[in-house]
N, C-alpha and C positions, 0 to 999 in steps of 0.2 A: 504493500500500500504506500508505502514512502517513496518506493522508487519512483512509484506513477505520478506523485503529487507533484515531487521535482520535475518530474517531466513534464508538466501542466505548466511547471511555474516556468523551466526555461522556453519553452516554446511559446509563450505566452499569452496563452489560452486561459492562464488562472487569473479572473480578474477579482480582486475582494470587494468587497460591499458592507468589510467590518468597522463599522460606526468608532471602535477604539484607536484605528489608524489614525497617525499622526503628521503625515504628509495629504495635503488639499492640493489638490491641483482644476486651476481657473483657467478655462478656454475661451476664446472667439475665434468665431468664422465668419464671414461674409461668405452664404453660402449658393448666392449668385441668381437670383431670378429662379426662389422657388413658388412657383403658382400654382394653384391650382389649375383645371381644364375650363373651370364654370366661368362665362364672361358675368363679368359683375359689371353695372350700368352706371355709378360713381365711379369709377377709377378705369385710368387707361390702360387697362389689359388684356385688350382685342389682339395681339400677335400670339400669345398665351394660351388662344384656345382653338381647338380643332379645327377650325375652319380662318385661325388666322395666320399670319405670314410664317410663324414656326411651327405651322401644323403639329401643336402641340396637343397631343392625345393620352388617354389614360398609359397605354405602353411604355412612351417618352419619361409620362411624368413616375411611372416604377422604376424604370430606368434609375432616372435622378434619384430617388432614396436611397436604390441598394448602392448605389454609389456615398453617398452622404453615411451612409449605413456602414460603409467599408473605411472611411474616412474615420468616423467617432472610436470605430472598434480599435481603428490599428494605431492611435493615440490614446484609447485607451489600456494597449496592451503594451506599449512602451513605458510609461508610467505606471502600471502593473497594479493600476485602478480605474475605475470611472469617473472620469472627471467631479467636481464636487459639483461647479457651476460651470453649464455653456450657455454662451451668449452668441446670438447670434443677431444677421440683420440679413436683407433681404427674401423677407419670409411674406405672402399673403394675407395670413389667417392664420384663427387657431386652429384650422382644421390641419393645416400642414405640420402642424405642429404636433399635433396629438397622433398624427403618421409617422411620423418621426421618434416618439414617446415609445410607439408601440410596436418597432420595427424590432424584428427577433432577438440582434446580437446585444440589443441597450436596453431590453424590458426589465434584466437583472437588476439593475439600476433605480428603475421603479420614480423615472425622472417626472416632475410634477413642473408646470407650467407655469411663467407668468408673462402677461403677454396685455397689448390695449390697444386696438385699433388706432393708426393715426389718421391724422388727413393728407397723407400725402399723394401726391396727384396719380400716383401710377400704382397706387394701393401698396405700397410695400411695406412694413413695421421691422421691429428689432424686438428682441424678445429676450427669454432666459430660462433655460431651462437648471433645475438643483435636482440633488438628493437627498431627499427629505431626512433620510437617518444620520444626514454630515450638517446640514443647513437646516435650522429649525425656522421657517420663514414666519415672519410677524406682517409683512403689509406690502403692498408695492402701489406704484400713481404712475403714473406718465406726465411728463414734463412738457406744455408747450415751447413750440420753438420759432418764435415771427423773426422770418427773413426778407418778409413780402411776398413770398407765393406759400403753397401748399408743402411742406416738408417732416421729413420723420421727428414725431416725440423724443426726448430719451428719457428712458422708463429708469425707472429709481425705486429695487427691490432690497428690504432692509430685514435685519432678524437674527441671528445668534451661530455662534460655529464653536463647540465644545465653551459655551456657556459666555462668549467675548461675544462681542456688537460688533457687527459688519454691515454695511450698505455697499451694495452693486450699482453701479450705473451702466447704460446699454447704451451706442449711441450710433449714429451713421448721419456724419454732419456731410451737408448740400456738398455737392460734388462739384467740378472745374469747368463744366460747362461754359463753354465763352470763354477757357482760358483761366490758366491759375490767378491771374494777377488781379483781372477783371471779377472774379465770383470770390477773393479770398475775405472782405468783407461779410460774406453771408459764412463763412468759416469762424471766423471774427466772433461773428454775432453769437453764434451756437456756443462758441469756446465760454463765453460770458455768461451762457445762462449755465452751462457746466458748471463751473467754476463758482457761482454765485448759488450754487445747489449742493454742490461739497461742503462750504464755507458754512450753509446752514447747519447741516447733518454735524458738523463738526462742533458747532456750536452751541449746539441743543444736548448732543453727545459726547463731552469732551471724553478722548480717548477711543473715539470708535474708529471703526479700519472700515477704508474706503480702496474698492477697486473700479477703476474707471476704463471699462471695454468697448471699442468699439472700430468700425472704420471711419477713421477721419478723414478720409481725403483731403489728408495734408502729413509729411514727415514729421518726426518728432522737433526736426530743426526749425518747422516752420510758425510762422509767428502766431496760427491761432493755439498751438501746445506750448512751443517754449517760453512764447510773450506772456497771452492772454491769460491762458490759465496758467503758466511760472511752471510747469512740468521740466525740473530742471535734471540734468543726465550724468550727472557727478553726486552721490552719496552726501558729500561735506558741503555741498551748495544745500540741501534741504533746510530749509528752517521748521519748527513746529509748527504745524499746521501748512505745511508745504507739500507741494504733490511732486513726486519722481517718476520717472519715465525710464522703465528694463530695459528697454529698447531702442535708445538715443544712441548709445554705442555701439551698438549693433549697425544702426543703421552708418553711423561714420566711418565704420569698419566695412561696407559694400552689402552689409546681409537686405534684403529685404523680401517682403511678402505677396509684392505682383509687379509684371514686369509690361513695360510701356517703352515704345520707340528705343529697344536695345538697351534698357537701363532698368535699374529694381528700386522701387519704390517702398515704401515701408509706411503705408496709410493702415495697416489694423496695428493697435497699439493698447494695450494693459497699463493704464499707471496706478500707483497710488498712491497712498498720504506716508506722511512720514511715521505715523503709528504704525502703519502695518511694515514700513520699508525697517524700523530700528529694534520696532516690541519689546516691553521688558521683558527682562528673563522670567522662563518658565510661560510666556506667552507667546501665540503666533505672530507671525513673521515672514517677510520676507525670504525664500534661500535661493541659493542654486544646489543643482544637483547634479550628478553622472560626471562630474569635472569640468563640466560647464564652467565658464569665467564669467556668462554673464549671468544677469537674473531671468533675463526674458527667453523666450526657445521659439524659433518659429520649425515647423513640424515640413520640413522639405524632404517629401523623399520620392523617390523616381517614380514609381506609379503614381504621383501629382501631376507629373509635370507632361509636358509634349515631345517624344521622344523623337520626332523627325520634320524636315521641313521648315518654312519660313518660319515658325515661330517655336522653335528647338528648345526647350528646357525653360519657356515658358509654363505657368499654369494650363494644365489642361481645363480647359473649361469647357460647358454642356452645346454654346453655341459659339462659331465663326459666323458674325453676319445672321440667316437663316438657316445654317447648315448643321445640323445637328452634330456634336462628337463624340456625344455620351459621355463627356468629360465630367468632373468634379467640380470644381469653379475657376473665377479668372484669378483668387486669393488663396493665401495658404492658412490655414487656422496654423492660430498664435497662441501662447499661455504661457502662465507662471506656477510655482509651484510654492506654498505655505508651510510651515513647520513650524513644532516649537523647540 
């Protein structure tokens, strides 16, 4: 019986779900245009359904799960758990969500939902999925976000992780549309209502631990992270009640998480406060792990990516244009890992 258990465990098919585990580990994906088939008459998601330009059909959209399905498994088998909390963004509905809940290799898991419609014009949300036996959730809201049109909430899920105060934020600020320089105002804008929603939580809850996930559509370098909200990329730059950023190094170092005109971006991004980045002893915390140097991990591994042709080692993603690939997305899920 021992023998087989090791063998479960190196091959890494043993995943635990024992609530006494002392490593948390915290995902986002941007999981790239996941919709439903059903056209919905509020939001612009006519190419999305069978009869529209991606003749997107029940098959298609199985497709995309066992793919997303194969994705959470094989981050969750590296970390040789289930994630505690995934966030995600470009999801439909709860209904995609609770497909996703209920897809065979993450039912272990027994992932419970928090999730709130926005208004954003092409119907898309950001969401979160926990595990109820690591995250004992107390509440969640969604945050408006005025940029002057319709755009994604970020949802702000709060509640306890072995008996300490955590709040989550989920976020996928307005995209570059028209050009970074031109849109990075409405980046701007989102970073402020961010950052002035930390500053509460913080101040209502001194000492609580804050993780801020999302796609930003912007680098850690860029001014609506590094400025706005002060997410600074050096450990000793943190002041109390200051937010750090895993993945500012990373990204000055070439790593990044999706790839545009032959260069890598690094727009999905994990920060958080300086309670969680320092914790007192015998509290959670920030770590790295596996000999990692940094805090942050983006999850690159060959079955991501596009292994031939003009866009080579690229994200594989589900569509080129309207050409189906059956890929995974145009992003690579991101995370960090807690301990005490």
């Amino acid at each position: 019986m021992k023998h087989i258990l090791l063998i479960l465990i190196m091959s890494g098919f043993y995943l635990t779900i024992n609530a006494q585990d002392k490593k948390y580990t915290i995902l986002f994906y941007n999981v790239e245009n996941l919709f439903d088939t059903i056209n919905s008459p509020d939001v612009r998601d006519e190419e999305f359904t069978p009869s529209g330009a991606k003749k997107w059909d029940g098959k298609k959209y199985w497709q995309k799960l066992s793919k997303l399905e194969e994705v959470f498994y094989a981050v969750s088998s590296s970390v040789k758990s289930y994630p505690t909390i995934i966030g995600v963004s470009e999801i439909e509905n709860r209904n995609v969500l609770e497909d996703i809940a209920a897809l065979q290799k993450l039912q272990k898991a027994n992932y419970q939902i928090a999730h709130f419609d926005s208004p954003d014009a092409r119907g898309v949300d950001v969401a979160l999925f926990y595990r109820p036996d690591q995250f004992k959730y107390e509440g969640s809201i969604p945050i408006r976000v005025d940029v002057g049109f319709r755009t994604r909430d970020i949802l702000m899920v709060w509640g306890t992780i072995e008996n300490e105060k955590f709040c989550f934020f989920v976020c996928h600020f307005p995209s570059r549309i028209g050009g970074k320089q031109s849109s990075e105002i409405r980046r701007v804008t989102a970073a402020e209502y961010m950052r002035k929603a930390a500053d509460s939580m913080m101040l209502v809850y001194p000492g609580i631990k804050i993780a801020i996930m999302g796609d930003m559509n912007d680098d850690p370098v860029d001014k609506s992270l590094y400025e706005t909200m002060g997410a600074k990329g050096k450990e000793k730059e943190v002041a109390t009640n200051g937010l750090f950023n895993p993945f500012y190094e990373m990204f000055k170092k070439g790593f990044g998480s999706l790839a545009y005109a032959d260069g890598w971006n690094l727009f999905d991004n994990i920060i958080v406060n300086e309670a969680l980045l320092n914790g007192e002893k015998g509290t959670l915390k920030l770590i790295k792990t596996n000999g990692n140097k940094y805090y942050g991990n983006i999850f690159n591994r060959s079955f991501l990516l596009q292994q031939s042709g003009q866009y080579k080692n690229y994200p594989l993603r589900t569509f080129v244009g309207n050409v189906f690939q059956n890929g995974y997305s145009d992003h690579l899920p991101v995370f960090i890992n807690i301990a005490k």
